[in-house]
N, C-alpha and C positions, 0 to 999 in steps of 0.2 A: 224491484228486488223481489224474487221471488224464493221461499225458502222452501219450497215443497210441502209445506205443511197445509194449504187450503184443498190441496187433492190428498192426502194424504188419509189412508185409513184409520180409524179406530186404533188398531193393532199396531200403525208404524207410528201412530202420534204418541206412546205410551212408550216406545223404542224411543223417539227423539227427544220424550221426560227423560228417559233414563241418561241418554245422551248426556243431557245436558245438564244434568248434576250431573255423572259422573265429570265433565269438562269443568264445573264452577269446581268441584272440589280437589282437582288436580291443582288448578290455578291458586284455590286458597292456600296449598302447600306449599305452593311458590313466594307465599307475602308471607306465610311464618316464618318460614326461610329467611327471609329478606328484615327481619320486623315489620314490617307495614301494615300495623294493627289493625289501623282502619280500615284496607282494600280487604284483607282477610277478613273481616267481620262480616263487609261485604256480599262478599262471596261466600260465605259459607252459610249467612242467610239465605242467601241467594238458593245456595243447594234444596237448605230445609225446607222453602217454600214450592220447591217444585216437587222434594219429598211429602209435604203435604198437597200437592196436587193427584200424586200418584191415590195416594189413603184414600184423597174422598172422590176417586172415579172407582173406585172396588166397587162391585156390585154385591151388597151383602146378602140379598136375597137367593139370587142366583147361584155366587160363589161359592156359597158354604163354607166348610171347612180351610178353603185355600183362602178362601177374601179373608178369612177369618185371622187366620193366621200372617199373612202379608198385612192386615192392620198393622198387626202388632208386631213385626218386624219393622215397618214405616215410623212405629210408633218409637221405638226403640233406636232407631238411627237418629231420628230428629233429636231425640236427648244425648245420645251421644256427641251429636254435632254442637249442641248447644254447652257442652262440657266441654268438649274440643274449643271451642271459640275462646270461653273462660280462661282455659287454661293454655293456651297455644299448644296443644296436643296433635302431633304430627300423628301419633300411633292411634288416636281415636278416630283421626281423618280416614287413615289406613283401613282401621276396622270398618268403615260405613263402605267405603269406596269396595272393599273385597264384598263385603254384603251384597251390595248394589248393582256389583258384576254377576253374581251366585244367581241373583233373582235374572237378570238382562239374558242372562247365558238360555235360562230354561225358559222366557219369553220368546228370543232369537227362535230357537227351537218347538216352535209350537207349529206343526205343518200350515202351510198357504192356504188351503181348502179348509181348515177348523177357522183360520181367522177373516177369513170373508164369508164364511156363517153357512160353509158347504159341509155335506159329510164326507170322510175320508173314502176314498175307493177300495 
């Protein structure tokens, strides 16, 4: 089984965190939906802990102001999510999932040559 993630750059392994919260918190939408307290709880740890993997690969030296700031958006979603759970919040899920899109979009977007550590032409 290979998932692409052993050849996989710096840049797209950061793409396939995002991925894949964005995938665990579609799915936890589906077991609020459904009640399935427990699959949802699941899963929406599931998200938080990869939202916590995203927080502690920032580089805060380097980053400055953007790791700075993406902390505390990381920071922020994970409590959300963790309210969401509490509360079977479909609209809180929403909130983190449009977040999480907002940051992927301007990732997605970062030229080929900046993220294999080229300068631009």
């Amino acid at each position: 089984m290979s998932s692409g993630v052993e050849a996989a750059s710096p840049h797209r392994l950061i793409q396939l965190l995002m991925e894949g919260a964005l995938d665990k918190l579609a799915i936890a939408k589906g077991f609020v939906e459904r009640g399935d307290i427990a699959e949802k709880g699941r899963f929406i740890f599931w998200a938080i802990s990869i939202i916590g993997g995203l927080r502690g690969s920032l580089d805060m030296d380097k980053g400055g102001e953007v790791s700075q700031n993406l902390y505390s958006l990381y920071d922020y979603m994970e409590g959300r999510l963790v309210d969401a759970n509490r509360n079977n919040d479909i609209a809180q899920i929403d909130e983190v999932i449009a977040l999480l899109r907002e940051v992927k979009e301007g990732w997605d977007g970062i030229p080929t040559a900046l993220h294999n550590g080229s300068p631009t032409p």
